[in-house]
Each structure stands twice: as structure tokens, then as C-alpha cells.
LOMARBA-86359 format. One line per 4 residues: number of its first residue (from 1); their letters; for each residue x, z, y of N, C-alpha, C, CB. Coordinates in steps of 0.001 Angstrom, whole numbers. Atoms other than C-alpha are relative to their C-alpha. Glycine has a CB too. Layout:
N
NUM) A) X/Z/Y/X/Z/Y/X/Z/Y/X/Z/Y | ...
***
This chain:
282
1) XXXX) 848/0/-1188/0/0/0/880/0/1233/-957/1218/8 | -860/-65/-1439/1304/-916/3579/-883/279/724/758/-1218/599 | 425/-201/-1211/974/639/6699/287/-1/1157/-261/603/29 | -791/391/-1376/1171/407/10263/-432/804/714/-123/-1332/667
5) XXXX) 1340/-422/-1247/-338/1651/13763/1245/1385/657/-2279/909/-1034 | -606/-942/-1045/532/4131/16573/-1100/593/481/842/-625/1146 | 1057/-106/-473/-1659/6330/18189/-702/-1311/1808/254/1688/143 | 1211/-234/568/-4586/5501/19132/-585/-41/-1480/-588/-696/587
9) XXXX) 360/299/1177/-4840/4213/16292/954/446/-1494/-153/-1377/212 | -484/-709/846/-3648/5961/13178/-19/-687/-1658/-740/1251/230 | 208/620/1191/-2764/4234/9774/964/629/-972/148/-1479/121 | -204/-774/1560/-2719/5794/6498/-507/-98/-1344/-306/1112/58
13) XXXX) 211/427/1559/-2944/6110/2893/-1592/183/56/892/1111/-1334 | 1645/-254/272/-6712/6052/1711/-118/1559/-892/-755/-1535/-1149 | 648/-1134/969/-7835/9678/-67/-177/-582/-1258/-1433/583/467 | 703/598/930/-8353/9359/-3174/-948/1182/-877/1059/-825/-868
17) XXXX) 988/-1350/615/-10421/12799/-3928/-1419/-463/584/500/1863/718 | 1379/324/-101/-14242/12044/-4389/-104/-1500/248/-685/821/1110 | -37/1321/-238/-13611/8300/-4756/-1673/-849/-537/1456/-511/-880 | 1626/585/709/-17074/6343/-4810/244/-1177/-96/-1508/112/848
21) XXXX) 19/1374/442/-15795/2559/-4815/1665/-114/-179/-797/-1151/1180 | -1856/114/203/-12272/1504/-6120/170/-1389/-859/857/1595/-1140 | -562/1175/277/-10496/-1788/-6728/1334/374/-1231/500/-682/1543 | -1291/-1194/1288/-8100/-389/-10385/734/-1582/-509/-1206/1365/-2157
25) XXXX) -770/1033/100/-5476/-3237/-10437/-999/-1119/-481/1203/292/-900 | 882/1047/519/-7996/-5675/-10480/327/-1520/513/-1449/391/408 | 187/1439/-508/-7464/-9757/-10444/-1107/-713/-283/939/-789/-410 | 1204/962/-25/-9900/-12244/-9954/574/-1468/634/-1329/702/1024
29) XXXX) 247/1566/-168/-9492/-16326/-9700/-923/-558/-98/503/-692/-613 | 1267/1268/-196/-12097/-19194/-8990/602/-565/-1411/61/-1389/1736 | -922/1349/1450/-11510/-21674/-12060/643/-691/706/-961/-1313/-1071 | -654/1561/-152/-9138/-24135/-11690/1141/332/1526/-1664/-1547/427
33) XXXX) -886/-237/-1125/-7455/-22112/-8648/898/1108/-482/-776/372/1348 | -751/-1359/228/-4756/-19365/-8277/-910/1317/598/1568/-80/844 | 764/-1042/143/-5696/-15645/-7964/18/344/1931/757/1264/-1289 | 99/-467/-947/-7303/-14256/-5007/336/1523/302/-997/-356/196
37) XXXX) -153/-1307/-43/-6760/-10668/-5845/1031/-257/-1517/-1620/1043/36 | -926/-239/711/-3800/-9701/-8044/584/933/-97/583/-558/71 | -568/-1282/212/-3529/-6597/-9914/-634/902/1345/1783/-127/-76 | -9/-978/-1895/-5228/-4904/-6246/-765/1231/-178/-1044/-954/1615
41) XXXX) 163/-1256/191/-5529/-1429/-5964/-753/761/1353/1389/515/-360 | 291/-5/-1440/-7796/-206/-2843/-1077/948/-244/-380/-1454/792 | 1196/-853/259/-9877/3071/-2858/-910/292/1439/571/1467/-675 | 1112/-451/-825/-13012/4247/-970/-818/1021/-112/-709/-761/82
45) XXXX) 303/-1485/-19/-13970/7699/-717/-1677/-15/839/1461/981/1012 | 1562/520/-342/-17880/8805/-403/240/438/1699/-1620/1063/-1049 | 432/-89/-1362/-19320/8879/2754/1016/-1526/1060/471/1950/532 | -842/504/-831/-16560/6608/4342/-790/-1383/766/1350/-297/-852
49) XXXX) 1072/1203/-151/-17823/3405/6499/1372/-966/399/-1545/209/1434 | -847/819/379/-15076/505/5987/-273/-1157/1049/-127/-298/-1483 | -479/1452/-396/-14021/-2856/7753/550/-965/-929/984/82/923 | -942/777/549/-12660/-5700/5911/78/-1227/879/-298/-286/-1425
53) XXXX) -587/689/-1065/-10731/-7939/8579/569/-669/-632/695/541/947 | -885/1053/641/-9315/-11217/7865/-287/-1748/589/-356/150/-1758 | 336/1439/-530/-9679/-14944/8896/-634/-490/-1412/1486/-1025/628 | 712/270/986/-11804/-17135/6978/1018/-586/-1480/-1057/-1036/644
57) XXXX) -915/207/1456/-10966/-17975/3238/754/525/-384/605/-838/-248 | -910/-1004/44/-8863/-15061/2882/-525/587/-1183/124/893/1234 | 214/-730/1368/-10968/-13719/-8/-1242/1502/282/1867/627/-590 | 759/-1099/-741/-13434/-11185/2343/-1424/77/-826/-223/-399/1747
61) XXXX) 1773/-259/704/-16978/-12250/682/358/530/-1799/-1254/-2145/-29 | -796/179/1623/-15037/-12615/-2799/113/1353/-526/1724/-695/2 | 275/-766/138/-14285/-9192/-2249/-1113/887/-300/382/-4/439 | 1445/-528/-325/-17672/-8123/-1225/-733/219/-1554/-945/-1266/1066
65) XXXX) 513/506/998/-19323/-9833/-4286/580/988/-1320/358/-1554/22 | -1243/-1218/1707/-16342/-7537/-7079/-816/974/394/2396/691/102 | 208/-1259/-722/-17559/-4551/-5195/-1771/-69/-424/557/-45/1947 | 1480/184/380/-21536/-5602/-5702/179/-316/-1647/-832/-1394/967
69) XXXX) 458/592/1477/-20902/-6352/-9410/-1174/-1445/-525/-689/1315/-574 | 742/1683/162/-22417/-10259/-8911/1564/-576/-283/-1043/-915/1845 | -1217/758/393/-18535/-11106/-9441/926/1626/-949/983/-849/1851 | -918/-789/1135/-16189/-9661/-12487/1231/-539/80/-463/-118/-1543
73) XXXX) -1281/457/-202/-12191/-9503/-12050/-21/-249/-1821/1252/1231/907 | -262/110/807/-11146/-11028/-14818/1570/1221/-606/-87/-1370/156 | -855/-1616/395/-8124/-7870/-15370/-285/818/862/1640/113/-13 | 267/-1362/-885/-8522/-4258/-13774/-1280/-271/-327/420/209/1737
77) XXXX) 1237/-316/-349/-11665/-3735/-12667/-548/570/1133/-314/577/-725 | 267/-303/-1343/-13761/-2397/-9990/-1068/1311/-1041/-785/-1533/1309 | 901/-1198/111/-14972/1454/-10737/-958/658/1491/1089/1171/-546 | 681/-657/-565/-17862/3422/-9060/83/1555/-424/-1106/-609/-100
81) XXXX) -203/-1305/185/-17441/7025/-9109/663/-21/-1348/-1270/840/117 | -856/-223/1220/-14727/6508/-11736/-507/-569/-1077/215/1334/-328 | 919/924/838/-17172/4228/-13909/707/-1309/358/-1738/28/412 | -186/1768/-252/-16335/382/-14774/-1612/-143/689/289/-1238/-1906
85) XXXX) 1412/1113/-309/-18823/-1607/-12807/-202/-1094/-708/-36/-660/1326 | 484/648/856/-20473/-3547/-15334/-627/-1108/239/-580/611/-540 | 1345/756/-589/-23080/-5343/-13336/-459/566/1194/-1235/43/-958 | 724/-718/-1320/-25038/-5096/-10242/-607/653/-473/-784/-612/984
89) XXXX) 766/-1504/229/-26279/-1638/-9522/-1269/288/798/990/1225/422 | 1309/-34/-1132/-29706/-636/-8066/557/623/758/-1441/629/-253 | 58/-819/-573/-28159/2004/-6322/1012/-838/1573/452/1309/-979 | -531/1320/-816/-25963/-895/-4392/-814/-594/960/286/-1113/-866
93) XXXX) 504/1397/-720/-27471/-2570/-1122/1076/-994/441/-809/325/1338 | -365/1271/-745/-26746/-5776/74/-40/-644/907/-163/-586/-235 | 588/1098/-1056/-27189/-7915/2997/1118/-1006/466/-618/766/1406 | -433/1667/-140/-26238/-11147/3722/-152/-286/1260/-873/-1122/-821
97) XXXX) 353/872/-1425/-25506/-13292/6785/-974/-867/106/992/-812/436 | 1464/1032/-301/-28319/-15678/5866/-1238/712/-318/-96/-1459/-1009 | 1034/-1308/156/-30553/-12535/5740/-784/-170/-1761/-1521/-156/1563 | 860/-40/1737/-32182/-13723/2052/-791/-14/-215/-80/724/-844
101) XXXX) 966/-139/-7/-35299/-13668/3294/-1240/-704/-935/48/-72/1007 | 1351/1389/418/-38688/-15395/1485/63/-563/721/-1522/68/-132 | 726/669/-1093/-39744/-18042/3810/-1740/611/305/21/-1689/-482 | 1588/-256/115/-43301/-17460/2298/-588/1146/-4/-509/-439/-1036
105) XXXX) 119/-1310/-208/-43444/-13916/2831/-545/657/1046/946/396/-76 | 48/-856/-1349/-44287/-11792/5532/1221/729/142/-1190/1055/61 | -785/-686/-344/-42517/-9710/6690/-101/1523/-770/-113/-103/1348 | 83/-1354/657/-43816/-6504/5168/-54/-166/-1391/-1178/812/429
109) XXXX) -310/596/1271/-43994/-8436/1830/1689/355/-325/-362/-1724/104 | -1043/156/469/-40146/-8930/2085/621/1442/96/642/-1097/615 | -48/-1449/-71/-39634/-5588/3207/-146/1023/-1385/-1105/302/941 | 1017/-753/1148/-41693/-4271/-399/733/-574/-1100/-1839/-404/-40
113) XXXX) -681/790/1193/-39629/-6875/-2433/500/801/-1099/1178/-793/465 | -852/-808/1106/-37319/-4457/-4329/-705/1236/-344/1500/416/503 | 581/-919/417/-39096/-1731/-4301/-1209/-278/-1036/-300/614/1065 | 1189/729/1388/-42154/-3737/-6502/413/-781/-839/-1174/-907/381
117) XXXX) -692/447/1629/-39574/-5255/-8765/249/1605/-705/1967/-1073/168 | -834/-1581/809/-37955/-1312/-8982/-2117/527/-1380/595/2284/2494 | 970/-427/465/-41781/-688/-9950/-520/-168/-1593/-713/-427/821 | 51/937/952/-42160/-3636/-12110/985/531/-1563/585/-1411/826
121) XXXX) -1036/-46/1001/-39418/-2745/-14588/376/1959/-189/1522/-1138/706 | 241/-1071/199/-39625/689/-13972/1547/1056/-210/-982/-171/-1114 | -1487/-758/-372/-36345/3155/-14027/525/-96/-1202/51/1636/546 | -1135/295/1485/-34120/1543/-16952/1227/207/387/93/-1599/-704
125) XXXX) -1108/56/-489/-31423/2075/-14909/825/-1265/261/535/718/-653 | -481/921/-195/-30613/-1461/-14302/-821/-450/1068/195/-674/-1034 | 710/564/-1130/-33471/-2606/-11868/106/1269/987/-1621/-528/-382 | 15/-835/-1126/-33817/857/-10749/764/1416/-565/-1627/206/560
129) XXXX) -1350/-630/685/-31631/3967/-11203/-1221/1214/-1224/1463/1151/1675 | 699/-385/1359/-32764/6036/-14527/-509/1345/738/1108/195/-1605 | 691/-1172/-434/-35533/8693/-13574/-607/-194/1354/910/1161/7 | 632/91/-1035/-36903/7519/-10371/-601/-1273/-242/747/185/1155
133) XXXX) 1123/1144/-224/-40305/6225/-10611/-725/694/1502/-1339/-137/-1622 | 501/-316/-1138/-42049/5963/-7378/-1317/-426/-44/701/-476/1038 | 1311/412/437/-45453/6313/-6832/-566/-1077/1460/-1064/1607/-352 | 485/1380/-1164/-47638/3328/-4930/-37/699/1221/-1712/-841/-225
137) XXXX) 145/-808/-1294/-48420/6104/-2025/1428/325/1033/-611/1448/-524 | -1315/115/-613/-44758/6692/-1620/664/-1237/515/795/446/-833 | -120/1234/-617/-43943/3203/-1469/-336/-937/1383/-409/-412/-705 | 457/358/-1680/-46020/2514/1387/350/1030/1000/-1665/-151/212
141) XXXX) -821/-798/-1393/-44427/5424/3725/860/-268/109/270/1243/204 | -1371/261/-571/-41393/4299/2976/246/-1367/423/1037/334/-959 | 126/1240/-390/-42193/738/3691/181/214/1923/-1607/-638/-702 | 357/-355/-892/-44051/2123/6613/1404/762/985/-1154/725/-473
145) XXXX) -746/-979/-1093/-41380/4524/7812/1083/-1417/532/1045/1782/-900 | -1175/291/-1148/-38601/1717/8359/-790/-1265/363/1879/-259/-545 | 414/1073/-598/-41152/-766/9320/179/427/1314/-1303/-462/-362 | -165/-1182/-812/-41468/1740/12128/974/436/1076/102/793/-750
149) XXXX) -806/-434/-320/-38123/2898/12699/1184/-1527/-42/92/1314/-813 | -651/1736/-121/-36497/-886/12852/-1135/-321/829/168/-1207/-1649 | 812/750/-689/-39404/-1791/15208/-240/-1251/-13/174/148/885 | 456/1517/983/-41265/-4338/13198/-1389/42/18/500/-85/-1807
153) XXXX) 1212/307/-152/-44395/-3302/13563/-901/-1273/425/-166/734/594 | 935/997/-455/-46115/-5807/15620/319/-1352/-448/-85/5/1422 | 271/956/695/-44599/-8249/13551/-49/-309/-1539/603/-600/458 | 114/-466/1253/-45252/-6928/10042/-335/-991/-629/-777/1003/-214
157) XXXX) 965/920/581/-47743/-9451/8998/430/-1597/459/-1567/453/550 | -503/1148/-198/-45629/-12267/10546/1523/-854/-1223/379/345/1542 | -1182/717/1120/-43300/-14996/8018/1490/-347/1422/-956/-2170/-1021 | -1370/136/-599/-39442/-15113/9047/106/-774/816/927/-275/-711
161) XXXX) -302/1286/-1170/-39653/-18535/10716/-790/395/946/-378/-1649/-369 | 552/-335/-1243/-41844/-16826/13242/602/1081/827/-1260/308/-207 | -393/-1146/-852/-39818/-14145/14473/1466/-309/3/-414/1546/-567 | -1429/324/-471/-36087/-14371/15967/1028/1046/-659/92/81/1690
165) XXXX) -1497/-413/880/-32764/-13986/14362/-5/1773/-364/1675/-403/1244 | -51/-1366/609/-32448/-10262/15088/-850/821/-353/498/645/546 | 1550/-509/567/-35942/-9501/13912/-10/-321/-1471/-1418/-865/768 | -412/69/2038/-34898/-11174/10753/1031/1004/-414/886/-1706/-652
169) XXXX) -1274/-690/367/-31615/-9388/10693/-753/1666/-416/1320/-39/1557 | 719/-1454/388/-33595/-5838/10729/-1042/87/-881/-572/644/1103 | 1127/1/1029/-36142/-6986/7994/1274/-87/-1151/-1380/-1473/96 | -703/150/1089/-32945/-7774/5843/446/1536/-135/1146/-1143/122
173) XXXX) -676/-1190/-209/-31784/-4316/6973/-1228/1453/-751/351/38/1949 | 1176/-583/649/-35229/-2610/5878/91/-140/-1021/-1118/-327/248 | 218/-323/1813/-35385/-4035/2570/730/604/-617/4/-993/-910 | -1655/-267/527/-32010/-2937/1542/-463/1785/453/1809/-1108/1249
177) XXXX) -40/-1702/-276/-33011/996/3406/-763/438/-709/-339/625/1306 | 1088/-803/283/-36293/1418/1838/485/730/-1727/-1568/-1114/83 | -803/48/1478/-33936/1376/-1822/640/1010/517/966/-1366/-627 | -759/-1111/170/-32237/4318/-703/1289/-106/-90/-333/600/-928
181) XXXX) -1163/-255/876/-28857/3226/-1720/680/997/468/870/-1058/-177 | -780/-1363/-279/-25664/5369/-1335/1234/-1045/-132/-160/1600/-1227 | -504/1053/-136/-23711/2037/-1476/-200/-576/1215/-306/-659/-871 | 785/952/-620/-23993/-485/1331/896/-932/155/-678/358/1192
185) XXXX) -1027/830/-198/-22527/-3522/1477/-369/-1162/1069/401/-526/-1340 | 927/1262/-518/-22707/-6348/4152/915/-768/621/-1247/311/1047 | -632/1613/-341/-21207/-9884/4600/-556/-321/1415/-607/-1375/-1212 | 437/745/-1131/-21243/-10996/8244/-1357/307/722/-30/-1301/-414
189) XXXX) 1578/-220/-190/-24672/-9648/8872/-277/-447/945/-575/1205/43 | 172/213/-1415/-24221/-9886/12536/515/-1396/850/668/1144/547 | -1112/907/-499/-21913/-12961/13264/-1179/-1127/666/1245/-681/-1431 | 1053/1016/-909/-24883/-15407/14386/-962/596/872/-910/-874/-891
193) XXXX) 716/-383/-1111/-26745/-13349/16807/616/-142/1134/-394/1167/-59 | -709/-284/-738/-25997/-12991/19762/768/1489/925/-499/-695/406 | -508/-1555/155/-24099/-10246/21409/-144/830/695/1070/242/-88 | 523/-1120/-327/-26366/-7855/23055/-913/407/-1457/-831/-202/1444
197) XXXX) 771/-532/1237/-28253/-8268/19940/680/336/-1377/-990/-987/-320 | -885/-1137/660/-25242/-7853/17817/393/998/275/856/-187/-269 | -881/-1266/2/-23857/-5101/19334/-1098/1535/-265/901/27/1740 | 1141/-728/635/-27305/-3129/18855/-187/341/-987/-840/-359/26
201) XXXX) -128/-86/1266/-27568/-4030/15578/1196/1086/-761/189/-1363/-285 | -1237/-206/927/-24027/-3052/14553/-271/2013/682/2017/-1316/590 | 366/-1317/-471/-24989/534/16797/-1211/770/-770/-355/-166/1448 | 1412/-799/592/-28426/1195/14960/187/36/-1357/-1522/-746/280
205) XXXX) 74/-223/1433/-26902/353/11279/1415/908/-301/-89/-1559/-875 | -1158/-1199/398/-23795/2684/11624/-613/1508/104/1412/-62/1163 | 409/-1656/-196/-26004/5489/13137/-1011/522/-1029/-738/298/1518 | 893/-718/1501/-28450/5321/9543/1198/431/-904/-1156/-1343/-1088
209) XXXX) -1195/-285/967/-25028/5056/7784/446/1224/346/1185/-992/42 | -548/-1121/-106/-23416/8145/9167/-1279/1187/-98/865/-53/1326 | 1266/-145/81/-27246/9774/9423/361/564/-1671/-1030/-1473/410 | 34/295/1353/-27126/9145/5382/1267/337/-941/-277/-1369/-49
213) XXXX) -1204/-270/1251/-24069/9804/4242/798/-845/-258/-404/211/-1291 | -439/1621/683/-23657/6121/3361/1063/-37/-155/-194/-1285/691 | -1071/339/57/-20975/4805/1889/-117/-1965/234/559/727/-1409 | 505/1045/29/-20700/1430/3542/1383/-944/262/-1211/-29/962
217) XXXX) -1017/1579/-305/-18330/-1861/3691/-173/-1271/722/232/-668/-1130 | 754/665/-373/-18777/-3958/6093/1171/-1354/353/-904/764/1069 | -1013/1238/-92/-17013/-8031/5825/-265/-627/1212/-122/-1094/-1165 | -293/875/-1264/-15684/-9677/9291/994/-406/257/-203/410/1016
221) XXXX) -1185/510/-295/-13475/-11884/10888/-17/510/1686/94/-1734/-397 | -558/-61/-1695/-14097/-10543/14201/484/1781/367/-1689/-569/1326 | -1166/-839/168/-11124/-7894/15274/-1466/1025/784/1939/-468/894 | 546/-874/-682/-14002/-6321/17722/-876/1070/-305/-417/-528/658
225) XXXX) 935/-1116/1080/-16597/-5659/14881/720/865/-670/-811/-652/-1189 | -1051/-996/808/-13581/-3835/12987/-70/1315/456/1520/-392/141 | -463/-796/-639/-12689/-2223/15635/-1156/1053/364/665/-645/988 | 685/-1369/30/-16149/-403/16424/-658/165/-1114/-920/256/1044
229) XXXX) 1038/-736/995/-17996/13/13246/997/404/-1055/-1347/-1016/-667 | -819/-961/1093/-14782/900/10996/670/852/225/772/-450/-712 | -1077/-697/114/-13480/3917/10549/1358/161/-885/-471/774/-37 | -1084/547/716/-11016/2589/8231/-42/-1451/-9/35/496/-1332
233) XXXX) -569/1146/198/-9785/-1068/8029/731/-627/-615/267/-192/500 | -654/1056/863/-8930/-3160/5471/329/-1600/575/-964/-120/-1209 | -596/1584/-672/-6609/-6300/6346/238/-770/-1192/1613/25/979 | -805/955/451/-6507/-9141/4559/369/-1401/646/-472/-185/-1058
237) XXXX) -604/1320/164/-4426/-12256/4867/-791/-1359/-713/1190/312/-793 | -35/1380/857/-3624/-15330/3118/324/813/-1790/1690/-1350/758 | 776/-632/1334/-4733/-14484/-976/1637/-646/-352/-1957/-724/-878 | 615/-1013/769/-3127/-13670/-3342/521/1174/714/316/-38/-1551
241) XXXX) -160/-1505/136/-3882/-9804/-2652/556/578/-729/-803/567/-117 | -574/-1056/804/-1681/-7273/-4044/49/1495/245/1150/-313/-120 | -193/-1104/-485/-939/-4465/-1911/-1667/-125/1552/2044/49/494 | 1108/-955/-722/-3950/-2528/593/681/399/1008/-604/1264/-773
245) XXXX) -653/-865/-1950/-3026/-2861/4721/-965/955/234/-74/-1211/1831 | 778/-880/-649/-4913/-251/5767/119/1054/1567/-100/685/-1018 | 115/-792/-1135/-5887/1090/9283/-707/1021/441/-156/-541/665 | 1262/-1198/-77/-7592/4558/10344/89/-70/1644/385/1932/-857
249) XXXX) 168/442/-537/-8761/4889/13245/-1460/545/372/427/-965/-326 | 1383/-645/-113/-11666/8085/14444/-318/-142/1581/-9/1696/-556 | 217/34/-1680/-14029/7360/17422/-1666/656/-625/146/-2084/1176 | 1484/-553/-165/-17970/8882/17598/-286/-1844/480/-356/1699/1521
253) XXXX) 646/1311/-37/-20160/5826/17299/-970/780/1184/-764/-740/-1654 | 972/-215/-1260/-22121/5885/20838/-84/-866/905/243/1040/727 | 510/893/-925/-23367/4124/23582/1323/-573/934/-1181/792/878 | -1113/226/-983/-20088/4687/25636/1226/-248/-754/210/1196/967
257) XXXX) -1369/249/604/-17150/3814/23164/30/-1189/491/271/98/-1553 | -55/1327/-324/-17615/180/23287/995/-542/1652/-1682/-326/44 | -599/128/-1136/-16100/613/26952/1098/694/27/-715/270/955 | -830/-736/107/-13927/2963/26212/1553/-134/-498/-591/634/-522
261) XXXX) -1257/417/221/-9732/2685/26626/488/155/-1709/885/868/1031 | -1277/-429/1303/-9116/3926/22889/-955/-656/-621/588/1786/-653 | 519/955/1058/-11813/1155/21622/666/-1136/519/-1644/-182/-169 | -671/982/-61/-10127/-1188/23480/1712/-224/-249/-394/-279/1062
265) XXXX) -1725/-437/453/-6341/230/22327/-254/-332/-1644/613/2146/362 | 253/-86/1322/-8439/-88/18846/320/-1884/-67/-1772/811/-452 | 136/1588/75/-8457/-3777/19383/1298/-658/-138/-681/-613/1286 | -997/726/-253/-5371/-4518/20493/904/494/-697/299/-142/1189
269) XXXX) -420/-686/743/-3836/-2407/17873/-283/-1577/-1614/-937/1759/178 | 856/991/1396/-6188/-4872/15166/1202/-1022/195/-2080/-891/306 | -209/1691/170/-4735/-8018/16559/1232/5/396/-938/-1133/903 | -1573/-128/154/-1171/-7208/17471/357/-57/-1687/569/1617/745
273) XXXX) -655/8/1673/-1038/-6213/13232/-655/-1278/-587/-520/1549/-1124 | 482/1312/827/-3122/-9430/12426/781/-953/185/-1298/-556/295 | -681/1050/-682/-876/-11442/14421/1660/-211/-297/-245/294/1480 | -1933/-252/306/2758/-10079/13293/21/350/-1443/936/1575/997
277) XXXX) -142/-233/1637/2064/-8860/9549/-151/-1332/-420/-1165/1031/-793 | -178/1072/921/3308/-11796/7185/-945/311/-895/1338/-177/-598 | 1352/64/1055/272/-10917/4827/-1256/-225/633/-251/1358/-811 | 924/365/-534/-1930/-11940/7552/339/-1500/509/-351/984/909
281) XX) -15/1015/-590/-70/-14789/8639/1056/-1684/-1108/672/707/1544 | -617/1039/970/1512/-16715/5394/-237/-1506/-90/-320/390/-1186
***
């Protein structure tokens, strides 16, 4: 593992007591290409809320995907609380930059999605985690509560193509809360809005994450999103991965950081090490 940084910004080894996601010398290749990860070793302790920084094709979603159990390293592996990850987990959210939405849905439909498959199949521990059945009454408060608390109401009963980007972005953000996870994972979520309405976004889904406990990961190429929604930072480069840059790096998520000299020392900290580390610039 390499490290760098000065204050403000502080870079160090990762913890590895109470580890809830971990990369255990794990490689992974596309067919027909060389390895994007090789042998890579990279832990994540609960509660923590993560960055992964990198320019495109670097291996950032690739990651994402090992970590969700929709992709398997072919050596190592990727443990959850010291468990192989086998497969995607219910207890895992997701969200996506192309939000994932139905078209043909409503909105409070797509919202209900997982929770009426979790129903459907019932707590086998694969759709939903073993011992939690929920009853229809509960389902609808908790629909209700983050219809609510994402301010969606007045367009509950409206389909995706009728309501704007970051109205979709917070219905992708609902379906994924009303599941409870203790996971969260999310690819780009924010990168096509724009940026009063990203920077909202990225302010209202760190303050459920810390709120919650969450343990969350969140994939970007931009040094600014790093810089305020991670309290740790993962760098990658040009693939293959071996060794874990890692940056720390504590601020209070609030209204006034964003302006603030030691978020903007956070920045220029990011892109000075993106710009001079040979594993960012091969």
C-alpha cells in the first residue's frame, strides 16, 4: 500500500479492525485482455464512506461491480465481514448513473420495486436477507417515509420521462433506501446533473449515510466529488492494480465546507497526487 499527503490532508494505512468490505489479493481480467486488478488488497472498515478517484478506464466501475458481487475475480476474492462474496447480496445497494429506472413505472412503483420482489421470494437470504419478512403495512411507510423525505411527493404517481434528472436521481436513491442496506454502492450517480443539483444531491446522500451508519463507496473521476464526500480516497491509475493509494482526509459534511480553505487544500492535495504519482499517470 502507498501513501502520500501533508496536512490538511492526511494519508494512511486503512484499519483493518471491524472490516465490512475487503479486496483479499484479488485479480480480475475482461476475456481476451490483461488484468485489471492483480492480486489487490484494499480494506473498508464499517461505517466508513469511501471515494474511488481515477480517470476513465482505469478499472473504477469494474471495481464497483467485484464489490456488488455482479462481477467475480477470477483469484482472491472480495470478502464481506470476513465472508467470500459469492453473489449479489440483498443487504448491498446500488445505484447507477443511468438511474435504472422502469420507463413504465411511476414513480412510486419504482420506488416499491425491491421491496415486492424482497416480498415475492420472501427471506431466503438471497433476494432478501434470512428472517426479515415485511409486512404490506410496513412497506407502505417505508415507501411513504422516503417518498417524503427525498421530496417526491407531488410527483409520486408521475413516470421518469416526466420528471427531471435530479428527480430521477432521488427515486434511484429511494429505491435503494427503502432496502435498508448497510452497504452502499454508487457509480457516478451525480456526474450528469448539474451542479447546484449535484452538489445537493451529493450533501443529502452523505447526510443519510453518516445518519445510518452506512458503509458507502462512492465511483468518480471528478477530484471535487472525492474531495467532499470521501473521507477516505482510493486512487486509481492506469490498471493493472496491485498496491492501494490511499488518502484520509476528516471534514464535517455541511453547508459551509464546500467553501472552505481545507476543502479546497483537499483538492489540490487530490490533483497534485493524481498528477505526479506514476500509478496515476503510466
Amino acid at each position: 500500500m502507498s501513501t502520500c499527503g501533508s496536512d490538511p490532508v492526511e494519508v494512511q494505512h486503512t484499519a483493518v479492525s471491524k472490516v465490512t468490505l475487503a479486496c483479499d489479493g484479488a485479480t480480475f481480467a475482461y476475456p481476451g485482455t490483461g488484468p485489471i486488478f492483480d492480486a489487490f488488497t484494499w480494506h473498508v472498515s464499517h461505517g466508513e464512506i469511501w471515494a474511488v478517484l481515477g480517470p476513465s478506464g482505469c478499472g473504477k466501475s469494474t471495481l464497483l461491480l467485484l464489490l456488488a458481487g455482479l462481477l467475480r475475480p477470477q483469484n482472491g476474492g472480495v470478502l464481506v465481514d470476513g465472508l467470500p462474496l459469492q453473489r449479489a447480496r440483498p443487504s448491498t445497494g446500488l445505484i447507477l448513473q443511468d438511474y435504472g429506472l422502469l420507463p413504465w413505472a411511476t414513480v412510486r412503483a419504482n420506488i416499491e420495486l425491491g421491496l415486492r420482489i424482497r416480498r415475492f421470494y420472501g427471506p431466503d437470504g438471497r433476494h432478501a436477507p434470512r428472517g426479515q419478512r415485511l409486512p404490506q403495512e410496513h412497506l407502505q411507510e417505508l415507501v411513504h417515509h422516503w417518498i417524503t423525505h427525498l421530496d417526491l411527493l407531488d410527483v409520486a404517481d408521475r413516470y421518469p420521462a416526466e420528471i427531471s434528472g435530479g428527480q430521477r436521481q432521488r427515486v434511484a436513491i429511494a429505491r435503494v433506501m427503502v432496502m435498508s442496506p448497510d452497504i452502499l454502492l454508487m457509480d457516478e450517480p451525480f456526474s450528469a446533473l448539474d451542479a447546484p443539483t449535484r452538489e445537493g444531491l451529493q450533501q443529502l446522500t452523505l447526510g443519510i449515510c453518516l445518519q445510518a451508519g452506512m458503509t458507502a463507496v462512492l465511483v468518480t473521476h471528478s477530484i471535487e466529488e472525492a474531495a467532499y464526500v470521501g473521507q477516505k480516497v482510493l486512487l486509481l491509475g492506469k490498471p493493472p492494480h496491485r498496491d492501494a493509494t490511499i488518502i484520509t482526509h476528516s471534514h464535517e459534511i455541511d453547508e459551509t465546507y464546500r467553501s472552505s480553505a481545507a476543502y479546497h487544500a483537499a483538492c489540490t492535495e487530490l490533483r497534485r497526487h493524481m498528477s505526479s504519482d506514476p500509478a496515476t499517470n503510466r
